[in-house]
DRENDO-1510 file (C-alpha; in Angstrom, 1 decimal, always signed):
<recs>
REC; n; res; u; v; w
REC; 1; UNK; -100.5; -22.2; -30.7 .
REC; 2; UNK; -97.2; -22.9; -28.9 .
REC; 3; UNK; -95.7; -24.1; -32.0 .
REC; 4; UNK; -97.1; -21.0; -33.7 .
REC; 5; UNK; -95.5; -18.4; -31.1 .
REC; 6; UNK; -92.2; -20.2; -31.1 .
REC; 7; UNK; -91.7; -19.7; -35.0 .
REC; 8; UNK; -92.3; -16.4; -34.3 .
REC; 9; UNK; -89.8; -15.6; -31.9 .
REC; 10; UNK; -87.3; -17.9; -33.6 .
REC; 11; UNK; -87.7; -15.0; -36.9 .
REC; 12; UNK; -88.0; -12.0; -33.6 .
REC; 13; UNK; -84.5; -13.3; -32.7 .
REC; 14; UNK; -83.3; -13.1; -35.5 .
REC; 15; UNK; -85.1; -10.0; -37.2 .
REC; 16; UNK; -83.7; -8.0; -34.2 .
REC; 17; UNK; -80.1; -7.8; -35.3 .
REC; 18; UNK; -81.2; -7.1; -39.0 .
REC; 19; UNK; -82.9; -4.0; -41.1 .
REC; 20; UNK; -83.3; -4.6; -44.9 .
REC; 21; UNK; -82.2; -1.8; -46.7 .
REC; 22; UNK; -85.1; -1.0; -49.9 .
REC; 23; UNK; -85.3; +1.2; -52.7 .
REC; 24; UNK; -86.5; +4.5; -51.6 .
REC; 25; UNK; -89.0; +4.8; -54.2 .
REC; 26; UNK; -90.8; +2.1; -53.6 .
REC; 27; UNK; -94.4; +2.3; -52.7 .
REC; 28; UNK; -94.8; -1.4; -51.2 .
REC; 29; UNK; -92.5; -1.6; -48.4 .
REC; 30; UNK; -91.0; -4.8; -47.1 .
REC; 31; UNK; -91.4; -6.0; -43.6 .
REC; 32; UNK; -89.2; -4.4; -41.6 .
REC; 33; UNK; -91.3; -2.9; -38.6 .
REC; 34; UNK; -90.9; -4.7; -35.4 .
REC; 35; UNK; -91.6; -3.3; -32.1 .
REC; 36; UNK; -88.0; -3.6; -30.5 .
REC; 37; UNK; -86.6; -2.8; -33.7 .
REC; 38; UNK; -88.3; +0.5; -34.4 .
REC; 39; UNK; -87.3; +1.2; -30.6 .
REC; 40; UNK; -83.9; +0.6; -30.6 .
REC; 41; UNK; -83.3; +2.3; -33.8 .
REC; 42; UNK; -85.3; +5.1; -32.2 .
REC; 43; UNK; -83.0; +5.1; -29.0 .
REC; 44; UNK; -79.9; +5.8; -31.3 .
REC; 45; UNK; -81.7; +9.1; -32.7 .
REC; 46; UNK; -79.4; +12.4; -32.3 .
REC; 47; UNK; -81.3; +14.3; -29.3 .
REC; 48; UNK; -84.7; +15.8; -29.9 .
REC; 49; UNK; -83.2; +19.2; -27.7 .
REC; 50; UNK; -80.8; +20.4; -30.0 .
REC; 51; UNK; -82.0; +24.0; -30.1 .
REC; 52; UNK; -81.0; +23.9; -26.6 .
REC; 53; UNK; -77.6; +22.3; -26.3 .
REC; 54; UNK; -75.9; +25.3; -27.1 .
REC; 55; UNK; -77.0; +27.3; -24.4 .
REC; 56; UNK; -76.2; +25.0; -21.5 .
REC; 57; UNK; -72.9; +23.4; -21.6 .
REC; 58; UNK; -73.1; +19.8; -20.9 .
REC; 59; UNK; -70.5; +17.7; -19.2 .
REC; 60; UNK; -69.8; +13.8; -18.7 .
REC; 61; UNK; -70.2; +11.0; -20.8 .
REC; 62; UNK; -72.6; +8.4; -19.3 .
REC; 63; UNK; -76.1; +7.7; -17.3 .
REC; 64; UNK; -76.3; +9.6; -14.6 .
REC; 65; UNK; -77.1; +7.9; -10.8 .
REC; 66; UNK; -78.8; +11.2; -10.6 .
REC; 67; UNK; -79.9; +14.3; -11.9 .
REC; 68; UNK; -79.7; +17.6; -9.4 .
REC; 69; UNK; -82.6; +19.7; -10.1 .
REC; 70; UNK; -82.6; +23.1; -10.7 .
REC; 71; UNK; -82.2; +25.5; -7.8 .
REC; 72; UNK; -85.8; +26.3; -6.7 .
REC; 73; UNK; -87.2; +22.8; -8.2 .
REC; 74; UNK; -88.4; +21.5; -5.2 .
REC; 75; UNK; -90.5; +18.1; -3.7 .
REC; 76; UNK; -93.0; +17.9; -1.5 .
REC; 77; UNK; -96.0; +16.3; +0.1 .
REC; 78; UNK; -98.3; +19.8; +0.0 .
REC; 79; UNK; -97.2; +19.0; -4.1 .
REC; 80; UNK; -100.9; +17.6; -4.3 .
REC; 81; UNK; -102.7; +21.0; -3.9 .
REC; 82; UNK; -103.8; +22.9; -6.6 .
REC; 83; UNK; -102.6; +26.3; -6.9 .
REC; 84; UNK; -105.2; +28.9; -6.9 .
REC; 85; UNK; -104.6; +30.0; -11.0 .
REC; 86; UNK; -105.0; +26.7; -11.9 .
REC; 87; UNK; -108.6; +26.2; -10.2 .
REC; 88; UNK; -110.5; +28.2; -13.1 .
REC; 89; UNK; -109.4; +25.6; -15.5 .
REC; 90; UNK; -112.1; +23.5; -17.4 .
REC; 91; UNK; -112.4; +20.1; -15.5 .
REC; 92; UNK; -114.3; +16.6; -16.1 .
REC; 93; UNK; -117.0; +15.5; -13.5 .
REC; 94; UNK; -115.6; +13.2; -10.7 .
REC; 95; UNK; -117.7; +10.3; -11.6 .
REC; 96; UNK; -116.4; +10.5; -15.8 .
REC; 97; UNK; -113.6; +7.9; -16.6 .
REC; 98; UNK; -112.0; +9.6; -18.8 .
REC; 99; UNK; -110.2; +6.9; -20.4 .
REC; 100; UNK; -113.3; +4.9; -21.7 .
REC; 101; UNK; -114.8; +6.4; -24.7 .
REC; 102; UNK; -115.1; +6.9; -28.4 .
REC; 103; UNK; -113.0; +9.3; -31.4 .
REC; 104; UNK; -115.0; +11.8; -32.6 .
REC; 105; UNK; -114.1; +14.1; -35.7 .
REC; 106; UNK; -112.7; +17.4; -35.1 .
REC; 107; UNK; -115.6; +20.0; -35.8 .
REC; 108; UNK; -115.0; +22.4; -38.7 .
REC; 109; UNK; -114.7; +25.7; -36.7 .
REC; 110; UNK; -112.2; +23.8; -34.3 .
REC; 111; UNK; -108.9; +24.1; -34.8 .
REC; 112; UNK; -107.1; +20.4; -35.8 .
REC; 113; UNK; -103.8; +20.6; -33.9 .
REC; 114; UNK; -102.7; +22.4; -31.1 .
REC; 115; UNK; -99.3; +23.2; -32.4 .
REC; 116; UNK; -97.2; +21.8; -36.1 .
REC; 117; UNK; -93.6; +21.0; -37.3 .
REC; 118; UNK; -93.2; +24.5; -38.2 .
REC; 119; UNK; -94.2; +25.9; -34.5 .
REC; 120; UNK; -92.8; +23.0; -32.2 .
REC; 121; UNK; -88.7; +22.4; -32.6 .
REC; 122; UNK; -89.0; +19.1; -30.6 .
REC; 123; UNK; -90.2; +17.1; -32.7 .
REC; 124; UNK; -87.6; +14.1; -34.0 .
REC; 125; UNK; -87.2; +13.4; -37.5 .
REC; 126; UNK; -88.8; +9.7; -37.4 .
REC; 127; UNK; -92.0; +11.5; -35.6 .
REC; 128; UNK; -92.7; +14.1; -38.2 .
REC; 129; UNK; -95.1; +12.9; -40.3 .
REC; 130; UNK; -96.0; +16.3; -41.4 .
REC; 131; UNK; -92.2; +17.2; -42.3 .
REC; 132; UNK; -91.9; +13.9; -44.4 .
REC; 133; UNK; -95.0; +14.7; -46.1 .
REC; 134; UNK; -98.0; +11.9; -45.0 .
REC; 135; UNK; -100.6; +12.7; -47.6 .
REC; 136; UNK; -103.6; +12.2; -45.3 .
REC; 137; UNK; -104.3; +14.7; -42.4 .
REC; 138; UNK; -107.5; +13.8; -42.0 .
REC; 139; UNK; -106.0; +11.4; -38.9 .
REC; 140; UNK; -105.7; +15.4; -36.7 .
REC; 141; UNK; -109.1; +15.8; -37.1 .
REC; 142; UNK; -110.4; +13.5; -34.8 .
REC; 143; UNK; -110.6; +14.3; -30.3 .
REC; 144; UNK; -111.2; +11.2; -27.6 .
REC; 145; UNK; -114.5; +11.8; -25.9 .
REC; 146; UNK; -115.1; +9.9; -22.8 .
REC; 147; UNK; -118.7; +8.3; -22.2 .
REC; 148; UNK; -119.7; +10.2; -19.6 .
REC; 149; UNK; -118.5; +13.7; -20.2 .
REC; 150; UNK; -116.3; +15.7; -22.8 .
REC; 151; UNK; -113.0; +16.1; -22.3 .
REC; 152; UNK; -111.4; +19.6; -21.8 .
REC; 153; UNK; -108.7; +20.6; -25.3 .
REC; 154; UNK; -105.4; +20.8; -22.9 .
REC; 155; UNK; -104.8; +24.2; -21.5 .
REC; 156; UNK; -101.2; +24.9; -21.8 .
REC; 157; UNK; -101.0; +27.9; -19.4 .
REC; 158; UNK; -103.5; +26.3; -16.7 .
REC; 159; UNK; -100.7; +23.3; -16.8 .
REC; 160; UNK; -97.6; +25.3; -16.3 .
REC; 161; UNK; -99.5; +27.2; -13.1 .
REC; 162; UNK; -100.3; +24.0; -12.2 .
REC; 163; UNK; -96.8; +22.8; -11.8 .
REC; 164; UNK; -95.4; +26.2; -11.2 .
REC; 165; UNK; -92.1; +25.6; -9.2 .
REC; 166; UNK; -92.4; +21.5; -9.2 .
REC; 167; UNK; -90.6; +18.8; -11.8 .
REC; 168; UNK; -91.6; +15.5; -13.5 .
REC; 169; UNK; -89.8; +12.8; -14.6 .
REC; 170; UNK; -90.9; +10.7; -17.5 .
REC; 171; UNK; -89.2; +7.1; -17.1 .
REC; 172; UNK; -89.5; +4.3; -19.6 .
REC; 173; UNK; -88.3; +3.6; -23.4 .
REC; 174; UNK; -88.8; +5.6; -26.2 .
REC; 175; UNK; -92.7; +6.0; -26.3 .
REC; 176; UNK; -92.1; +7.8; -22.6 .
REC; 177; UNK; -90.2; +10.4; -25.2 .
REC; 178; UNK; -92.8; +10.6; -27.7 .
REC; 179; UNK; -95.1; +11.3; -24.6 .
REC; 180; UNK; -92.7; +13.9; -23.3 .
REC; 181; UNK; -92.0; +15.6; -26.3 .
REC; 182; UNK; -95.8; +16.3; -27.2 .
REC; 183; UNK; -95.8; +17.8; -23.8 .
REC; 184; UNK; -93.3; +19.9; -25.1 .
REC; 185; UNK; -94.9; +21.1; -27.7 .
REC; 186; UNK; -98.2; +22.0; -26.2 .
REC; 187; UNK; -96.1; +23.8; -23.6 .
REC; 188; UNK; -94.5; +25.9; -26.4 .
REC; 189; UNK; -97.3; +28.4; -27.0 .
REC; 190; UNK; -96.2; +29.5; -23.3 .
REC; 191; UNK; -92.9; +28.9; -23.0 .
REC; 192; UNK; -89.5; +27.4; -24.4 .
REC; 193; UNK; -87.4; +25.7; -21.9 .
REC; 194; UNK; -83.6; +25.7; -21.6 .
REC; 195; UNK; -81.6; +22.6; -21.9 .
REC; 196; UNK; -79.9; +21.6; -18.7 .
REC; 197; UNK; -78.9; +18.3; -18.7 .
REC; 198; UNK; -75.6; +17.7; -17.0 .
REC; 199; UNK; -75.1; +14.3; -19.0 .
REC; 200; UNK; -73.7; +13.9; -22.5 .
REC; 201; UNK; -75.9; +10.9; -22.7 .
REC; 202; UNK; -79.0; +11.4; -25.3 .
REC; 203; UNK; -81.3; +9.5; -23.4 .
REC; 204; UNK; -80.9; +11.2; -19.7 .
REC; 205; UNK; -82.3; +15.4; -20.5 .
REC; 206; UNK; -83.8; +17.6; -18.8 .
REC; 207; UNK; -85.0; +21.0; -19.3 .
REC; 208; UNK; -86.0; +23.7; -17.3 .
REC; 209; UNK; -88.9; +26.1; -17.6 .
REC; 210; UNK; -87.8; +29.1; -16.0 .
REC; 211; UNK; -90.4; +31.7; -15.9 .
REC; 212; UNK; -92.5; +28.4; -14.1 .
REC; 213; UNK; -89.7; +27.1; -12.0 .
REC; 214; UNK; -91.1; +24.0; -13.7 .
REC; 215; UNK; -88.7; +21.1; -14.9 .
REC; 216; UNK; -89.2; +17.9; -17.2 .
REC; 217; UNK; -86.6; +14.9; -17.5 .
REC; 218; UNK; -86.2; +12.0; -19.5 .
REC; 219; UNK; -85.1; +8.7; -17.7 .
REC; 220; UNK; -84.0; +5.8; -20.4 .
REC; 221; UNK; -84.9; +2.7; -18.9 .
REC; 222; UNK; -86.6; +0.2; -21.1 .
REC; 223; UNK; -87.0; -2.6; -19.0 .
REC; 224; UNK; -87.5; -0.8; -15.5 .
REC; 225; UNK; -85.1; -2.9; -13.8 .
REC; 226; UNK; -81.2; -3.3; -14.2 .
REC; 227; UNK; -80.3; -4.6; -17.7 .
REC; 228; UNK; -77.1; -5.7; -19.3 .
REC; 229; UNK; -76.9; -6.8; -23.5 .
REC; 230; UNK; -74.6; -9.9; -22.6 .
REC; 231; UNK; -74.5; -11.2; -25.8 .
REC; 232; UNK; -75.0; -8.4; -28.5 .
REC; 233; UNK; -74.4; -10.3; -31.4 .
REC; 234; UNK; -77.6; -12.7; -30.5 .
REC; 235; UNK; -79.3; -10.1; -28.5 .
REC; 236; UNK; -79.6; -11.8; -25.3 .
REC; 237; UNK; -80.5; -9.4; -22.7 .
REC; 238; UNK; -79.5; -10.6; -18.8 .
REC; 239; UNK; -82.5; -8.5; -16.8 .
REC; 240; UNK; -82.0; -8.8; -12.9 .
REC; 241; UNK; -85.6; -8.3; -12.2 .
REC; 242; UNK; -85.8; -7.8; -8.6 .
REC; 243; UNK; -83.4; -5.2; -8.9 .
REC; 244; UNK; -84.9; -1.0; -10.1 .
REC; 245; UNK; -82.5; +0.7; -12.8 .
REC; 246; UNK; -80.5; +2.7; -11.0 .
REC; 247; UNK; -80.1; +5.0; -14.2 .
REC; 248; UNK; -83.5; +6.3; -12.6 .
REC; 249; UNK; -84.3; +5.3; -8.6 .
REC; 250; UNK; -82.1; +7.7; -6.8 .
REC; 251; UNK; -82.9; +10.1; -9.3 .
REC; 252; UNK; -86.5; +10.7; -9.3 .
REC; 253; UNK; -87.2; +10.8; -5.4 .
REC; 254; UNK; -86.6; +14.4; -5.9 .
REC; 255; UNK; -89.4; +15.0; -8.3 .
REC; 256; UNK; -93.0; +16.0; -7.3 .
REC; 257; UNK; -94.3; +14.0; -10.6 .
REC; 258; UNK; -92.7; +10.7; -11.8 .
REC; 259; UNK; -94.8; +9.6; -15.4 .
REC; 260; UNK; -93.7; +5.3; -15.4 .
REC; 261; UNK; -94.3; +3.1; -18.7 .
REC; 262; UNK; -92.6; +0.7; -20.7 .
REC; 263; UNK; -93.7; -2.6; -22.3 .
REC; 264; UNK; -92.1; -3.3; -25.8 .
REC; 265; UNK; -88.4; -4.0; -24.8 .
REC; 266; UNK; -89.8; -7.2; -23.1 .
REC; 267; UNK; -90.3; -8.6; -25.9 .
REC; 268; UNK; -86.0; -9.4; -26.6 .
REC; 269; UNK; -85.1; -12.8; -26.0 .
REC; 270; UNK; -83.6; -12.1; -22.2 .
REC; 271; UNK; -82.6; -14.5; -19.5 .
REC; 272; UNK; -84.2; -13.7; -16.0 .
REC; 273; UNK; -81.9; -13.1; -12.6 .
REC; 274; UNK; -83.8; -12.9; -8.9 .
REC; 275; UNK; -81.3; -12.1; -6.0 .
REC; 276; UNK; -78.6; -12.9; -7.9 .
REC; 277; UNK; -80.1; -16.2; -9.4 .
REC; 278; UNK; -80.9; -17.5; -13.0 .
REC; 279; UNK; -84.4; -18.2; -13.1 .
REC; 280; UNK; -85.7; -18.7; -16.5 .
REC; 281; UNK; -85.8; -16.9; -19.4 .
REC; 282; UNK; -87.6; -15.7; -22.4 .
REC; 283; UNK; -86.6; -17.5; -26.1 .
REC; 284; UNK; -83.3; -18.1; -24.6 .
REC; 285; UNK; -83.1; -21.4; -26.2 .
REC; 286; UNK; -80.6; -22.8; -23.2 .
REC; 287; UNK; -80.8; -26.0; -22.5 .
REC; 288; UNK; -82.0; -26.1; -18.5 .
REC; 289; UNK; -83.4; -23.1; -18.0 .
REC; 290; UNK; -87.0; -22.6; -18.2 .
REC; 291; UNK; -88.8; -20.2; -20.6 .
REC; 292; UNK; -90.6; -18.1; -18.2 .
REC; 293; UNK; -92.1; -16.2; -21.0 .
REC; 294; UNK; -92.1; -12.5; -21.9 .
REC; 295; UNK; -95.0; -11.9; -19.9 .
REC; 296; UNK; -93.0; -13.1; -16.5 .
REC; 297; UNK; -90.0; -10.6; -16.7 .
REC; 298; UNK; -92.6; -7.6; -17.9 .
REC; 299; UNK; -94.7; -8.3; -14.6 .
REC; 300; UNK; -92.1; -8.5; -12.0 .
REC; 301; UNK; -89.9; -6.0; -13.5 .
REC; 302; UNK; -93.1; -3.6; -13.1 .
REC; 303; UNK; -94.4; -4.9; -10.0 .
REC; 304; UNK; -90.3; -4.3; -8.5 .
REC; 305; UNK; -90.8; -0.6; -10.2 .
REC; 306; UNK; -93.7; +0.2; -8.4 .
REC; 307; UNK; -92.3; -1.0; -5.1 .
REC; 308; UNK; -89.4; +1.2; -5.4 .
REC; 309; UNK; -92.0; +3.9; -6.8 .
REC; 310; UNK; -94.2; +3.6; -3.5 .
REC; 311; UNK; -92.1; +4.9; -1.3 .
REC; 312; UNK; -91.1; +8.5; -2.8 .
REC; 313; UNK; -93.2; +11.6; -1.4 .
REC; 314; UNK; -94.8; +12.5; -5.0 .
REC; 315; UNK; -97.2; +11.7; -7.4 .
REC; 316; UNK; -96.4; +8.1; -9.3 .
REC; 317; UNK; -98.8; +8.2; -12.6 .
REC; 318; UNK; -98.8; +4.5; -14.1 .
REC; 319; UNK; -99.1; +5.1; -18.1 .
REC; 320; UNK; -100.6; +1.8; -19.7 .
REC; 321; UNK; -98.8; +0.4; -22.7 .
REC; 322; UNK; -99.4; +1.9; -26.1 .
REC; 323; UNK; -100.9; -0.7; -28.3 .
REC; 324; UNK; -98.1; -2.9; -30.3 .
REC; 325; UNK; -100.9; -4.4; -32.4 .
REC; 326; UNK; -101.2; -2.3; -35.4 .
REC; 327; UNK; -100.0; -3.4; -38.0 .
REC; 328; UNK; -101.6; -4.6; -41.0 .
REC; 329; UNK; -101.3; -7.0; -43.9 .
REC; 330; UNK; -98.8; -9.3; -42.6 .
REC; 331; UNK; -96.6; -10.2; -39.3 .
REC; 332; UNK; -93.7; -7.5; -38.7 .
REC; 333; UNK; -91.4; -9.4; -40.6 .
REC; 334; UNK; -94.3; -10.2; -43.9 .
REC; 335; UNK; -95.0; -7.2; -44.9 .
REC; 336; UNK; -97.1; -5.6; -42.4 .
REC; 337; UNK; -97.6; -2.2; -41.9 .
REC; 338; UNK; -100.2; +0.5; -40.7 .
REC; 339; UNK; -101.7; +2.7; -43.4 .
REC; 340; UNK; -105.1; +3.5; -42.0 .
REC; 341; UNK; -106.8; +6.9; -42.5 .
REC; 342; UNK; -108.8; +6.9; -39.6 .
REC; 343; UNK; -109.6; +5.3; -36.2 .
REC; 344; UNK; -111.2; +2.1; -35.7 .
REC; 345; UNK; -115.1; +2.4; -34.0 .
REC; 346; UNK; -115.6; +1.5; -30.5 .
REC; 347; UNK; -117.0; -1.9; -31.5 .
REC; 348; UNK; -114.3; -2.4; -34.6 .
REC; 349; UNK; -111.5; -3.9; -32.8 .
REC; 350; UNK; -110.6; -5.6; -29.1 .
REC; 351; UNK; -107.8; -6.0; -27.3 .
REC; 352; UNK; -106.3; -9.4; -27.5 .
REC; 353; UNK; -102.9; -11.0; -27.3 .
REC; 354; UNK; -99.6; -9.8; -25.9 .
REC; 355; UNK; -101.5; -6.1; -25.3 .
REC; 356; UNK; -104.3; -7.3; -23.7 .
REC; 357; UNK; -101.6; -9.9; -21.4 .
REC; 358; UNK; -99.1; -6.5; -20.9 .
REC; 359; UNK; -102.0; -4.5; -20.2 .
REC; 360; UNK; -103.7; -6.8; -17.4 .
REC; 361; UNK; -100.8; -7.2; -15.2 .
REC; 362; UNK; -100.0; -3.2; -15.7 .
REC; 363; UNK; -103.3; -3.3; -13.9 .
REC; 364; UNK; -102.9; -5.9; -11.8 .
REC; 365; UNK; -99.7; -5.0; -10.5 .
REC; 366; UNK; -100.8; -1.0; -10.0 .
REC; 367; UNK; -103.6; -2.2; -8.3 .
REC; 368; UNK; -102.0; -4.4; -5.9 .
REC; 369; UNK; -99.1; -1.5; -5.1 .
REC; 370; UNK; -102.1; +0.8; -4.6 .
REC; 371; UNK; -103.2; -1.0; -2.1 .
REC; 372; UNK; -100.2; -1.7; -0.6 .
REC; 373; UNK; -99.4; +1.9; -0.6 .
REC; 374; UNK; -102.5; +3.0; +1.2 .
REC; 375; UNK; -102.1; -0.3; +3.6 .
REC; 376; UNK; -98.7; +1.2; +4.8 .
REC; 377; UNK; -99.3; +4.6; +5.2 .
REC; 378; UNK; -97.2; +5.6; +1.9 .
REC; 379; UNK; -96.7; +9.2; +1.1 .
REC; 380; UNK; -96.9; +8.5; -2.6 .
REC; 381; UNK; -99.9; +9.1; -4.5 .
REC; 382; UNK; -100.6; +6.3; -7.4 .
REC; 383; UNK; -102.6; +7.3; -10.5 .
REC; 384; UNK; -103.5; +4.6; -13.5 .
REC; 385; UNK; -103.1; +6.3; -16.8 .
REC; 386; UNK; -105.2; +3.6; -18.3 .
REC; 387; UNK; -104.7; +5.2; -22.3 .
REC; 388; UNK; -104.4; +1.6; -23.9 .
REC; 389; UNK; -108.2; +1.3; -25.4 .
REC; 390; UNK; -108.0; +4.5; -26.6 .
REC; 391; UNK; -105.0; +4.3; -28.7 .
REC; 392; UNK; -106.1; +0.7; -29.6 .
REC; 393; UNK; -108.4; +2.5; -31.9 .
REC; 394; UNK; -105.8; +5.0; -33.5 .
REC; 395; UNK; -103.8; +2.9; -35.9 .
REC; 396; UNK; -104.0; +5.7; -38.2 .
REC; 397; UNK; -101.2; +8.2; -36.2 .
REC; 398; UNK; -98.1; +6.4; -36.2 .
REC; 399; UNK; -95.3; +7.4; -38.8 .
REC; 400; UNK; -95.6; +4.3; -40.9 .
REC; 401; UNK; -92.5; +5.2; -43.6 .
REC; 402; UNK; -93.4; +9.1; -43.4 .
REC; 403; UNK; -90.2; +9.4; -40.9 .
REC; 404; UNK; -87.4; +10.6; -43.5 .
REC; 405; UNK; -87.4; +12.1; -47.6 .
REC; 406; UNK; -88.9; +9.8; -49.6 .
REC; 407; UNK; -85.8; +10.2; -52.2 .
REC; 408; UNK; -83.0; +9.4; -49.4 .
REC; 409; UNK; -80.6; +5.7; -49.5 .
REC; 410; UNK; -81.7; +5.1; -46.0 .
REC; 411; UNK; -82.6; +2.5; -44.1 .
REC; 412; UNK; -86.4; +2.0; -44.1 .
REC; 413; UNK; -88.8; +0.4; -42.0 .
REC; 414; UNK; -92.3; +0.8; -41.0 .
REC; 415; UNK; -92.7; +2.6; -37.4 .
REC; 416; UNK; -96.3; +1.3; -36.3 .
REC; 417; UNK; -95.3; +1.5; -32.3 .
REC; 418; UNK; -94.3; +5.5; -32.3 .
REC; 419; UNK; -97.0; +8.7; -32.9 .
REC; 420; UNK; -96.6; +11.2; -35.3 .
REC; 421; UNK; -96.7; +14.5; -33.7 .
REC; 422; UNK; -98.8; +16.2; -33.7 .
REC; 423; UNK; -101.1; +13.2; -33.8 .
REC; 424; UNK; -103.8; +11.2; -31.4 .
REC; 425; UNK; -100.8; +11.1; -28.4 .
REC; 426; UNK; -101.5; +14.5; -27.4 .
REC; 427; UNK; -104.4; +12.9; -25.8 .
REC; 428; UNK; -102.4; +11.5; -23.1 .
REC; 429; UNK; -101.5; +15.0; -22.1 .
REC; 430; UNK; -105.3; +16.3; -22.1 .
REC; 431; UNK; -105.8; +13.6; -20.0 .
REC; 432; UNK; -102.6; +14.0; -17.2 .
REC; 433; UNK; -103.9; +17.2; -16.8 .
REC; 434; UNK; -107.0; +16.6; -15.9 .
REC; 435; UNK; -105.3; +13.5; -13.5 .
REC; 436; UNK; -103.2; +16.3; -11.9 .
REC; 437; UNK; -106.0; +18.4; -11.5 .
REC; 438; UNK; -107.8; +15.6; -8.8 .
</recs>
């Protein structure tokens, strides 16, 4: 097994620094998805807010320590009470876990999709499945009921009385975006927001909802902790990972809400610093320093992000990672890919390998800051967004190649980590609502 893995992250290593460029029209794609591939590429997309960049000038050139929030935006303990136009919205019994359950279809005289390409402008180009024409919509017409109870369709003006006058940060890589952005778009039947970032930088927006007083921003920050490429061409990553990304810890003590996740990036060959020490690595390959693994730096670097985390006067909701195990008929680099029409049953499939290791230390680690939260007399209120069984099921809604014109000289590769939108990611929204709501 060890000899297995190690052939495989000797091809990672080198897959990362290279995309194969196909023949448009071909209808058997070559392997070109991998996780931190589709993610980096992803990272260098032009910004999903460009309807809004022209209303709100934006200046500087880099990451922001912080973002100011907009006058009015405020954080607060009393944050946790639930304003009195947001009690008469539908909510699941108290004793339903929501997150364990089953996909059921869609019933006829329910509508599919809350919104579509053509009635949300957030949606980027490698997350449009409908705009690039995926021939099978059949994968909308399914909902996530839990076991116990059904779970409310997402109520986009109980939401924005909810957080009326309040903000939320969304920290993470780029799946933190694709859960952002289908926020946005159940948001638009209300309201548009207006674009005011104060950083050049893509990755660093946020946008304000002013008839709510309600903001949203966007913290890139992959690995959670501070991270320097030390060696782009063989994509060695130096992760200190005792140390939280300042790109996002000063920032978000000023939101009420504060939505943390990220996995995928762990898995780049990286070498490990604690107080200002090499400690290992992962598929470093250097000759005295200990492979730690990939599932060492993604532990500590979330266990030293919910330390930071515990100590804000907010609401901290831990998001699970989304499945990385979906593709099909091959490894990333062998042709593998995810062309499903619909979801797996709830006995059809398991968690198992590097999701099931990633997802038991999420757990582990949330449940060990919980408790050392409520031990000290923390402020901060810890959820578990535990969404990874349910989207282990869905390996029907990602983008696959339906991300660009089947006719254009571009750059393919099959996106099995990333949700089309609309698509089975607008769970996670039905279900922080109804988190919120407790």
């Amino acid at each position: 097994m060890a000899s297995d893995m190690s052939g495989y992250q000797a091809r990672f290593a080198v897959f990362t620094e290279k995309l194969q460029v196909v023949t448009p029209t071909a209808l058997s794609l070559p392997a070109l998805a991998v996780v931190a591939v589709v993610l980096l590429v992803t990272a260098r997309c032009p910004s999903f807010l460009g309807r809004y960049e022209q209303e709100q000038p934006i200046v500087g050139t880099s990451a922001p320590a912080s973002l100011a929030l907009p006058s009015g935006s405020s954080s607060s303990s009393s944050s946790w009470s639930v304003p009195a136009t947001a009690r008469s919205v539908a909510r699941v019994p108290r004793e339903c876990d929501i997150f364990r359950g089953e996909w059921v279809p869609v019933p006829d005289d329910e509508a599919a999709t809350y919104y579509t390409n053509a009635t949300c402008a957030v949606i980027q180009e490698h997350q449009n499945c409908m705009k690039y024409g995926r021939p099978d919509l059949g994968f909308l017409r399914w909902r996530w009921r839990p076991e116990r109870c059904e779970l409310p369709r997402f109520d986009a003006p109980a939401f924005l009385d909810l957080v009326r006058g309040r903000s939320l940060a969304f920290v993470g890589d780029s799946l933190a975006r694709n859960h952002m952005q289908s926020l946005m778009c159940l948001l638009s039947k209300v309201e548009y927001p207006k674009d005011v970032s104060k950083t050049a930088n893509q990755e660093f927006r946020t946008v304000h909802y002013e008839f709510h007083n309600f903001t949203i921003s966007i913290f890139w920050s992959p690995f959670l902790v501070t991270a320097n490429q030390s060696d782009p061409a063989g994509g060695l990553w130096d992760l200190y990972l005792d140390e939280p990304d300042a790109a996002w810890l000063a920032a978000v003590s000023g939101f009420d809400y504060v939505v943390l996740s990220a996995a995928n990036w762990f898995t780049r060959p990286s070498m490990f610093y604690e107080a200002g020490r090499l400690v290992g690595c992962h598929f470093c390959l250097v000759p005295g320093v200990p492979d730690l693994t990939l599932r060492y730096s993604q532990r500590v670097a979330f266990r030293t992000a919910l330390r930071a985390l515990s100590t804000i006067d907010g609401t901290v909701v831990v998001r699970t990672l989304s499945p990385t195990s979906h593709f099909e008929g091959g490894e990333w680099d062998k042709g593998g890919d995810c062309r499903r029409t619909r979801p797996y049953g709830a006995n059809e499939t398991r968690m198992a390998g590097l999701d099931l290791d990633f997802h038991a230390a999420q757990v582990e680690e949330f449940t060990k800051a919980e408790a050392a939260a409520r031990a000290s007399g923390s402020a901060t209120r810890l959820l578990l967004m535990n969404t990874t069984a349910a989207m282990l099921l869905r390996p029907d809604g990602h983008p696959s190649r339906y991300g660009h014109w089947a006719h254009e000289n571009v750059t393919l590769y099959n996106d099995c980590v990333h949700w089309c939108l609309p698509g089975p990611v607008d769970v996670w929204n039905e279900m922080l609502l109804q988190m919120l709501l407790d």
